[in-house]
VMD Tcl script that draws the C-alpha trace (Angstrom):
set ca {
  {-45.23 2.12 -110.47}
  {-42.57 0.53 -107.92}
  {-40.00 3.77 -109.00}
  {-42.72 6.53 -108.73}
  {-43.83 5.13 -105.43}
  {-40.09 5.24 -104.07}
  {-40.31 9.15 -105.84}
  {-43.12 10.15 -104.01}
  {-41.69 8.89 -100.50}
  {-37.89 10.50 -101.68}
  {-39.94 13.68 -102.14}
  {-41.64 13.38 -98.87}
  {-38.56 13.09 -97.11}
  {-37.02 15.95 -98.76}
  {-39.70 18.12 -97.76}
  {-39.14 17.28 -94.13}
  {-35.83 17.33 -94.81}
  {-35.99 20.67 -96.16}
  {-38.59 21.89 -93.41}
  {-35.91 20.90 -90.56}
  {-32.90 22.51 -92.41}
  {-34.93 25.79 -92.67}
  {-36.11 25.52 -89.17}
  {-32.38 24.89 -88.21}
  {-31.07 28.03 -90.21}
  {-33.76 30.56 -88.77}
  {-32.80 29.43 -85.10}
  {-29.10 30.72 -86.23}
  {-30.06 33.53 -87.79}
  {-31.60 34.80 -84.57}
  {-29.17 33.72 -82.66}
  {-27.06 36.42 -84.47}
  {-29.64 38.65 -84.67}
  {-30.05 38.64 -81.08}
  {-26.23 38.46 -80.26}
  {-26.06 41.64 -82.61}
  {-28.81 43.45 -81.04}
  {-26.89 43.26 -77.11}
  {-23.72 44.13 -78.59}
  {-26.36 47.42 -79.75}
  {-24.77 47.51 -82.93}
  {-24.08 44.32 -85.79}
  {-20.28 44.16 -87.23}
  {-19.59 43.79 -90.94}
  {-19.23 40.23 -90.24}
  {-22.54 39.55 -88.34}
  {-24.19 41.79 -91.00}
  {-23.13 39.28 -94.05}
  {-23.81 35.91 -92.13}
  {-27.49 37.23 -91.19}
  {-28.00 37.91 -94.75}
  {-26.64 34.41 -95.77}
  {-28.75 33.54 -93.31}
  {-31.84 34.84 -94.67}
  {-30.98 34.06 -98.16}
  {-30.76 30.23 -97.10}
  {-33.88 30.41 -95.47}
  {-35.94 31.78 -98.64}
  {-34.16 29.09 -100.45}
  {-35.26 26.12 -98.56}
  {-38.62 27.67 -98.47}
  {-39.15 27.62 -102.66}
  {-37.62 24.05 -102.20}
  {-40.57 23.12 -99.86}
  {-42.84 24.98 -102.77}
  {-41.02 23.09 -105.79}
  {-41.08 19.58 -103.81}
  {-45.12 19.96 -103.39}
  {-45.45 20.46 -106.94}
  {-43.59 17.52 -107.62}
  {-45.76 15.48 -105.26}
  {-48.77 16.07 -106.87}
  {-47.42 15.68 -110.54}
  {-45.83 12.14 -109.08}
  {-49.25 11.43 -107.38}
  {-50.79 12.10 -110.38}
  {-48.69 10.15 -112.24}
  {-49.16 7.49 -110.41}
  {-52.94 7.04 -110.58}
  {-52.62 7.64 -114.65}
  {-50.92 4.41 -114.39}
  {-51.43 2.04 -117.23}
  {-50.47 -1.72 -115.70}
  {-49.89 -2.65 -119.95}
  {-47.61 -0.03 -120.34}
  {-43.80 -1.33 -119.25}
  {-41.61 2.07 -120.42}
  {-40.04 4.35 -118.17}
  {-42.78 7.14 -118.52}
  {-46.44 6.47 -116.00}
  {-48.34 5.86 -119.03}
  {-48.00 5.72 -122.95}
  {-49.46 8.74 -123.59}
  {-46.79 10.70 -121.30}
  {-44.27 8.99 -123.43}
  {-45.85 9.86 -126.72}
  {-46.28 13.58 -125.31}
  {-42.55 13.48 -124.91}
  {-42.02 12.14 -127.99}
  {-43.89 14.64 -129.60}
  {-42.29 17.66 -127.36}
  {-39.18 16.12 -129.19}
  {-40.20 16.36 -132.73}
  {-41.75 19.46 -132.61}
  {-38.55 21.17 -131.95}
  {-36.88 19.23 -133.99}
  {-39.40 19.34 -136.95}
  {-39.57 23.31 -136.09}
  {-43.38 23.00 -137.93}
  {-42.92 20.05 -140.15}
  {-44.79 17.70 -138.14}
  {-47.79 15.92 -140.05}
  {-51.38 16.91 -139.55}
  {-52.10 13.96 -137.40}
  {-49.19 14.84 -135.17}
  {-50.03 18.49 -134.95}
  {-53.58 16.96 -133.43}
  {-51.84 14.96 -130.82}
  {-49.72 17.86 -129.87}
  {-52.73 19.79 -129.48}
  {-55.04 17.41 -127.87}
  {-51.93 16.90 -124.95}
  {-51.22 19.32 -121.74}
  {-51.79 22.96 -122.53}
  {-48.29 23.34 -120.99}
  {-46.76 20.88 -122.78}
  {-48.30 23.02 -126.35}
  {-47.38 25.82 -124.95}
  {-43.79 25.13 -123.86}
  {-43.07 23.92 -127.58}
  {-40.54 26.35 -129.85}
  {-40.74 26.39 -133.51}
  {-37.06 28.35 -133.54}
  {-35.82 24.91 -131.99}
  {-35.44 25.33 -128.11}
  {-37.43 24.78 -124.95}
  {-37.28 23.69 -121.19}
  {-38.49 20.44 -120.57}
  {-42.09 21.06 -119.43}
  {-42.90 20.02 -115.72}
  {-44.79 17.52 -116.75}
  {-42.19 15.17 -117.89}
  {-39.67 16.33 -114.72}
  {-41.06 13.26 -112.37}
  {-40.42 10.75 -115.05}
  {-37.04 12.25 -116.05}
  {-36.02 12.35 -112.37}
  {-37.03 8.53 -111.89}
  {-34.36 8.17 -114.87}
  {-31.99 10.00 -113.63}
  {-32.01 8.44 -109.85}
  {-32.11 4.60 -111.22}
  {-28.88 5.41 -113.12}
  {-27.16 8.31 -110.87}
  {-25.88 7.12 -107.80}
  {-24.33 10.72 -106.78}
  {-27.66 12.66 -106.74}
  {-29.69 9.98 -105.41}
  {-27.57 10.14 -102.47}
  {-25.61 13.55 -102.08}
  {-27.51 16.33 -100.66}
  {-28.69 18.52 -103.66}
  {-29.46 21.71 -102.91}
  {-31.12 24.48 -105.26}
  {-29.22 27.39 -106.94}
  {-30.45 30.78 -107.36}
  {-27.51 32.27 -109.24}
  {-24.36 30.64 -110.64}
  {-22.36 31.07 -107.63}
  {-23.80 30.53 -104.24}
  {-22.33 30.01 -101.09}
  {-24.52 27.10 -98.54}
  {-23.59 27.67 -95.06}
  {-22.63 24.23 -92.87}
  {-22.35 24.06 -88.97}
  {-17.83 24.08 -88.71}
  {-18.04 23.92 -84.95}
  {-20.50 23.79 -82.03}
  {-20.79 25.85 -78.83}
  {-18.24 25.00 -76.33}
  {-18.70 24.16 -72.38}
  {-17.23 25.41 -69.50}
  {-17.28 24.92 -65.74}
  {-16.60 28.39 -64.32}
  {-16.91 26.91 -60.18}
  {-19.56 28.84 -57.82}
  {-19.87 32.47 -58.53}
  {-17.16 32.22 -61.65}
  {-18.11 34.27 -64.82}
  {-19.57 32.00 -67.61}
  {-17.92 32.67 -70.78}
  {-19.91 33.10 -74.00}
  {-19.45 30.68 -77.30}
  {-21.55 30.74 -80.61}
  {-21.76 27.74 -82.66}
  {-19.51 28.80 -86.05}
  {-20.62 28.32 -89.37}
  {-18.59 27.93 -93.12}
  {-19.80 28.79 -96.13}
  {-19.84 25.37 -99.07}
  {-19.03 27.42 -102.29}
  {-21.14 26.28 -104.97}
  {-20.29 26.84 -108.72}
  {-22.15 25.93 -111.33}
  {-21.12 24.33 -115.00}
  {-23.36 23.45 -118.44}
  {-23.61 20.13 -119.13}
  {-24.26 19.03 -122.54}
  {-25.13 15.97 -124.47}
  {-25.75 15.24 -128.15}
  {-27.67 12.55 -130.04}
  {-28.77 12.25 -133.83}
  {-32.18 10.72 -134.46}
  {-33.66 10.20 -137.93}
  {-35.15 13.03 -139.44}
  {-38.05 9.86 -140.85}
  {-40.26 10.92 -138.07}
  {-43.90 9.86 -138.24}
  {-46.59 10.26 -135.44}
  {-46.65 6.44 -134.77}
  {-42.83 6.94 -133.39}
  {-43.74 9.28 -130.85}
  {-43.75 6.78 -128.04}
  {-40.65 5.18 -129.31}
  {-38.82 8.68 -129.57}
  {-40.31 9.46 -125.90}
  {-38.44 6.58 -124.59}
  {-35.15 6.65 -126.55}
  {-33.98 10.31 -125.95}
  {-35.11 9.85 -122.19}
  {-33.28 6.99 -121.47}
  {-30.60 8.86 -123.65}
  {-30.62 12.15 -121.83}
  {-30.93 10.20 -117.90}
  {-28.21 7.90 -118.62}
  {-25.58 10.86 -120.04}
  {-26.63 13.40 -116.92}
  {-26.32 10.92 -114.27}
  {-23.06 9.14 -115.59}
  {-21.43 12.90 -115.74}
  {-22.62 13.62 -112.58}
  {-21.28 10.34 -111.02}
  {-17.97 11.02 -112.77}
  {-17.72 14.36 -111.29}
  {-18.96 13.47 -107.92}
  {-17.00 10.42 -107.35}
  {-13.67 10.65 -109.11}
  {-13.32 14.42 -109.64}
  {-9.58 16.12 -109.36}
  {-10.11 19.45 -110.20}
  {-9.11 18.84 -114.04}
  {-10.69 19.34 -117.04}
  {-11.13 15.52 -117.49}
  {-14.14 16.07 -114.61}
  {-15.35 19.78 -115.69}
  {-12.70 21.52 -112.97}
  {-15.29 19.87 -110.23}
  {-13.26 18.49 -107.59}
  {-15.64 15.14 -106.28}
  {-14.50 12.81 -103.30}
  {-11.24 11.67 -104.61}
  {-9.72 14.98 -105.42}
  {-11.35 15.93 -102.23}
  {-9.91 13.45 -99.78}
  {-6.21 13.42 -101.69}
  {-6.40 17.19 -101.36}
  {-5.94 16.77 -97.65}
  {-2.37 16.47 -97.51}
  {-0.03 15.44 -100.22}
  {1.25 12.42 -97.30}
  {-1.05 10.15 -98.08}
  {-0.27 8.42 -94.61}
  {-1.65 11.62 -92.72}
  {-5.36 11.75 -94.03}
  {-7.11 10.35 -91.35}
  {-10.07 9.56 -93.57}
  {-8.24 7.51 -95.98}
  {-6.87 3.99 -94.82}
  {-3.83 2.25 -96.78}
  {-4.59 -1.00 -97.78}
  {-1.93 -3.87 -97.09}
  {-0.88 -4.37 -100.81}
  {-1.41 -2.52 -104.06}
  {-2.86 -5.14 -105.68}
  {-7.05 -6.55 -104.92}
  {-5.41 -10.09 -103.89}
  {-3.16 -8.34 -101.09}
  {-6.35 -6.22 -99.88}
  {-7.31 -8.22 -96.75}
  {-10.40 -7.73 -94.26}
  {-8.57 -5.73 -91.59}
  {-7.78 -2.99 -93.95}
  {-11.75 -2.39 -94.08}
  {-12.31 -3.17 -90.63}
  {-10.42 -0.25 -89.53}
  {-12.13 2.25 -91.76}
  {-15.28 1.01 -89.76}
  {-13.84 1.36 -86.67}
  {-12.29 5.18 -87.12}
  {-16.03 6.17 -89.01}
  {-16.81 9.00 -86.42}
  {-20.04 8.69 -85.18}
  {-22.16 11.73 -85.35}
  {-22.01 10.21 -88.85}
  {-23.16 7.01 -88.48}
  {-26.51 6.71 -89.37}
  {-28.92 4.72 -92.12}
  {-26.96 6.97 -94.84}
  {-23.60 5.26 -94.81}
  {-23.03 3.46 -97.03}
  {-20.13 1.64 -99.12}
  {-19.40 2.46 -102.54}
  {-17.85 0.57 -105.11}
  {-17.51 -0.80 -108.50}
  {-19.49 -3.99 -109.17}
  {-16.58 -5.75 -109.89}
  {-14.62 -5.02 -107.25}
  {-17.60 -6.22 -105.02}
  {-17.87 -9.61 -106.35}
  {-14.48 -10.25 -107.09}
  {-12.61 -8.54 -103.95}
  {-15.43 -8.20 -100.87}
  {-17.34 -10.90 -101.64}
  {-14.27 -13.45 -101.53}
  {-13.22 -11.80 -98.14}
  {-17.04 -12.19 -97.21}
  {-17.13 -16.14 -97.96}
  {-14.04 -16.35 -96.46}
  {-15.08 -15.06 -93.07}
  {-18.74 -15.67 -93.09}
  {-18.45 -18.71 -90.76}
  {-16.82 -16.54 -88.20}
  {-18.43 -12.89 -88.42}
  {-21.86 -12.72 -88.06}
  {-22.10 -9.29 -89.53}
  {-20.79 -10.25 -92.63}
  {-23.40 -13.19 -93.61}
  {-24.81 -16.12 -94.07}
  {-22.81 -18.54 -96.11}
  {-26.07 -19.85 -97.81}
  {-27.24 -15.96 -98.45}
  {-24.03 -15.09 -99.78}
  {-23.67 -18.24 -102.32}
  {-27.19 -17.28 -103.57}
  {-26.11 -13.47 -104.02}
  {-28.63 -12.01 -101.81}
  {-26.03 -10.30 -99.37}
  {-25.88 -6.60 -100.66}
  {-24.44 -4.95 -97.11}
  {-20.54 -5.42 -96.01}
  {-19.61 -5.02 -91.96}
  {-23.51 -4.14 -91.35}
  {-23.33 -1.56 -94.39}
  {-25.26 -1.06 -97.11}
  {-23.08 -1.61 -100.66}
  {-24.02 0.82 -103.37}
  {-22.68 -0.12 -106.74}
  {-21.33 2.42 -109.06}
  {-19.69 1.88 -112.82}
  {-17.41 5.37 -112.50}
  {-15.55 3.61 -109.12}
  {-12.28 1.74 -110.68}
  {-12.54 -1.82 -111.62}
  {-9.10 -2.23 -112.41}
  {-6.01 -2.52 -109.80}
  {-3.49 0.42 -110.05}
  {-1.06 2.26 -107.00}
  {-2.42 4.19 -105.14}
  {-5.89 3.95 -106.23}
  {-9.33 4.97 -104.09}
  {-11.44 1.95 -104.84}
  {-14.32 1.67 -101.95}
  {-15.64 4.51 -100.38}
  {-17.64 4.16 -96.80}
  {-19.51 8.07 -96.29}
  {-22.83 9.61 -95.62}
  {-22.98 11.78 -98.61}
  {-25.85 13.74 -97.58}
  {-23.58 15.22 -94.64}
  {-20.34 15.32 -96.85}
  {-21.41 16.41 -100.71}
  {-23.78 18.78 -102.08}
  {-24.99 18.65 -105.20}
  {-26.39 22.10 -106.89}
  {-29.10 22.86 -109.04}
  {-28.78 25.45 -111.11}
  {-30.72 24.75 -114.24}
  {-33.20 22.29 -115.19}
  {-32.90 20.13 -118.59}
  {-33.43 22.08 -121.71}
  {-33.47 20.55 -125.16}
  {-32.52 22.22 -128.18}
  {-32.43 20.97 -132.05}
  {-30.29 21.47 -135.31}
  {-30.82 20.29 -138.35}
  {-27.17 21.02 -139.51}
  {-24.70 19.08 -137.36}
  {-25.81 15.78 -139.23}
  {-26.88 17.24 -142.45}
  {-24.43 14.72 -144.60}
  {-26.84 12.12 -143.43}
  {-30.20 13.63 -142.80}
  {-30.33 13.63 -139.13}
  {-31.50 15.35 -136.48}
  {-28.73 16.58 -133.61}
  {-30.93 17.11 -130.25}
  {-29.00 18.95 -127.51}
  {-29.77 18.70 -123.79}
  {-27.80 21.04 -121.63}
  {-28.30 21.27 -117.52}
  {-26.50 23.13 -115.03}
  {-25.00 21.72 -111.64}
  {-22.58 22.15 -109.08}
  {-20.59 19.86 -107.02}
  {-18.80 20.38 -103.24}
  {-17.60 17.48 -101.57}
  {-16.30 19.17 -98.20}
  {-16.59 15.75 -96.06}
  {-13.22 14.34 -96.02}
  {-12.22 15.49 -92.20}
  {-8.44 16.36 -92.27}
  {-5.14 15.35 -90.57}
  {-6.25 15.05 -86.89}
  {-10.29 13.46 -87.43}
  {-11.83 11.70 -90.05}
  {-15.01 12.90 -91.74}
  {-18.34 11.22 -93.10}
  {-16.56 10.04 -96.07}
  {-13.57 7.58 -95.50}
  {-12.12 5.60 -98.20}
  {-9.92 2.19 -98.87}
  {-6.43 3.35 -100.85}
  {-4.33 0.87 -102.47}
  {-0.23 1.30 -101.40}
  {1.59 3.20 -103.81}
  {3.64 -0.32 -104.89}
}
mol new
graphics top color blue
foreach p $ca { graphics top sphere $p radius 0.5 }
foreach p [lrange $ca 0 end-1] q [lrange $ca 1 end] { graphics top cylinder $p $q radius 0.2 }
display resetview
C-alpha cells in the first residue's frame, strides 16, 4: 500500500515533470523558428535542431499519455488492496494472474483444466497477451507492481532522469549554455545571443536474465510463482542497471555503458585536474578525514543544489567510515547530528544531505577508488527506455533436470554527462581515494 502510494505521487511528479520539460523545449523550438524566419531563410543547422526539437516535444507528450495510464492502473491497484495479502503484488489475485501469465508460456498449453479457468476468468488483456509458442510482453497490468520492484531495489532509475526511447539510438537535447548579457552604453548596438543546446546520445542494449523453475507446476503455485520470478526479474534489472549506472567504464564488464565513474575519470587522465572529483587525504577509509567531504560540499555548484542531491554510497562504507567521522564531530557540527540520533541509527543525511545506500558502490578500500558520490542525478544521468520487460520460455536449456528456463530481456540506455570538467564542477562530484 505504503510503495504504491509513493508510485502514484512519483508518477504525479513525472507528469509535471514531463509537462514543464515539454513546455521548456517548445519555447526553444520557437525561438529557432523565429530566429530562422528573420534571417528569411533556416541553415542546415537550424533545420536539424528544430526537428530535434519537435521530435522531443512528441516524445514528452506520449510520456504524459503513458504516465496517465499508469496512474489509473496504480490507483486502481491501490483500491483492489487486500490488507491480508503481504506480497509485493496489490492483491493475491494480481500475483496469481502473474503466476499464471508465467506458466502459460512456459507450459505452452499444458496447463491443467482448473488453471486454464483461472487464466480465463483473469484480465482479457492478460488472456490475450499469453503465447502458446513461448513469448510475450509483460501485460500492463502487472507494469505498476513490477516498477514498485524495480524502484525498492534500483537506486539508479529511481533517481536518474529516465527518459523514453523511440528507436535504438536517440539523441536528448540538454541546455550547454545560456544567453549572455551585455551593456552596450546609451545608443550602443545590443548584440544578439541564443541559449545553445547539446545533444545526450542515447544507445540502447538487451538485457537478459535467466532462471529455472520446476516444470511440477500446479494451479495452487500460481501465487507463489507470481512472487518468485518478480522478485527474481526486479532484483536482476535493477542490480544491472545500478552496475551500469554507477560504476560503468566503457568495458564489457558494464555492457560498453560508461556510468558516473567512467564518466568523471574520463575527464582528464590527471586525476588532480577534475574539478568534480576531490582526493581524499589517504588511500585507505582510516586516513579519509571530514575535510576531504567538506570540500566537495563547498565546490557543489549551486544551480544544482536542490532536494535531489544526494550522497551515495555503500552501506558499509556509511557505517563504518561516515558514521565514525559523524560521532566524532557531532558535538561540534550541528549539521551533522545529534549524538543520541546517531547512537540509535536514525541519522540517514551527512553535511545536511540525504545518504542513499547502494550495494554496487565499493565496500572495500583500494587506490584510487570512487567510493561516495554527492550529485543530482536527475540533472546529470539519463536513463533510456527502450523496451519494456518481455518474458520468454524453453523447455530445453534445463532438460537434464526437467526444468523450466524463463528469459526476461529489457532494453535501456545509460548517459551520465554530469561530471563538469577541468575549470567547474558539475551536479555529480565524488570522494577519490589517493593513488597510495
Amino acid at each position: 500500500m505504503d510503495e504504491l502510494e509513493k508510485l502514484l505521487k512519483k508518477f504525479e511528479t513525472m507528469m509535471g515533470e514531463s509537462k514543464a520539460e515539454a513546455a521548456e523545449l517548445k519555447a526553444a523550438m520557437e525561438a529557432l523558428q523565429k530566429a530562422a524566419a528573420e534571417k528569411e531563410t533556416a541553415d542546415a543547422e537550424q533545420a536539424e535542431k528544430i526537428k530535434e526539437f519537435e521530435d522531443a516535444v512528441q516524445a514528452k507528450l506520449e510520456v504524459i499519455d503513458e504516465l496517465k495510464a499508469l496512474v489509473e492502473m496504480t490507483n486502481k491497484s491501490i483500491n483492489e488492496t487486500d490488507p491480508s495479502y503481504a506480497g509485493n503484488f496489490p492483491n493475491r489475485k494480481r500475483a496469481k494472474e502473474f503466476g499464471l501469465f508465467i506458466m502459460a508460456n512456459a507450459e505452452a498449453g499444458n496447463l491443467s483444466e482448473k488453471a486454464r479457468m483461472d487464466l480465463d476468468k483473469s484480465d482479457k488483456a492478460l488472456a490475450e497477451a499469453v503465447n502458446s509458442t513461448g513469448g510475450a510482453l509483460v501485460p500492463d497490468v502487472f507494469i505498476p507492481s513490477l516498477i514498485v520492484l524495480k524502484e525498492k531495489y534500483g537506486v539508479f532509475r529511481r533517481n536518474a532522469r529516465v527518459v523514453p526511447m523511440a528507436s535504438d539510438r536517440q539523441s536528448w537535447p540538454m541546455l550547454d549554455g545560456d544567453i549572455t548579457v551585455y551593456f552596450p552604453g546609451e545608443g550602443g548596438t545590443i548584440t544578439a545571443s541564443n541559449p545553445t543546446f547539446k545533444n545526450v546520445q542515447l544507445v540502447a542494449k538487451k538485457g537478459c536474465a535467466l532462471v529455472a523453475i520446476s516444470s511440477e507446476l500446479e494451479e495452487d503455485a500460481a501465487v507463489s510463482i507470481g512472487e518468485i520470478l518478480a522478485d527474481c526479474f526486479a532484483r536482476a534489472t535493477a542490480k544491472a542497471e545500478d552496475q551500469a549506472g554507477f560504476l560503468g567504464d566503457g568495458t564489457s564488464t558494464y555492457w560498453g555503458f560508461t556510468g558516473i565513474t567512467g564518466a568523471l575519470r574520463a575527464v582528464d587522465a590527471t586525476i588532480g585536474s577534475i574539478k568534480s572529483l576531490n582526493v581524499a587525504s589517504g588511500n585507505a577509509y582510516s586516513e579519509i578525514i571530514l575535510p576531504d567531504l567538506d570540500e566537495i560540499v563547498g565546490l557543489y555548484p549551486d544551480y544544482a543544489d536542490d532536494d535531489r542531491t544526494q550522497w551515495y554510497m555503500h552501506k558499509y562504507f556509511y557505517w563504518t567510515v561516515i558514521r565514525p567521522l559523524m560521532m566524532a564531530y557531532s558535538s561540534n557540527i550541528p549539521t551533522i547530528g545529534e549524538p543520541a540520533d546517531l547512537a540509535a541509527g536514525r541519522q540517514k543525511n551527512f553535511l545536511g544531505y540525504n545518504v542513499e545506500m547502494t550495494s554496487v558502490m565499493p565496500k572495500v578500500e583500494a587506490n584510487s577508488q570512487i567510493c561516495a558520490i554527492l550529485g543530482n542525478l536527475p540533472m546529470g544521468c539519463y536513463l533510456g527506455d527502450r523496451r519494456k520487460m518481455r518474458i520468454d520460455r524453453s523447455r530445453d536449456v534445463y532438460f537434464t533436470t526437467d526444468q523450466i528456463g524463463i528469459r526476461l530481456t529489457w532494453r535501456f540506455a545509460i548517459n551520465c554527462f554530469g561530471v563538469g570538467d577541468t575549470t567547474d564542477p558539475g551536479p555529480i562530484m565524488a570522494l577519490i581515494t589517493a593513488a597510495s
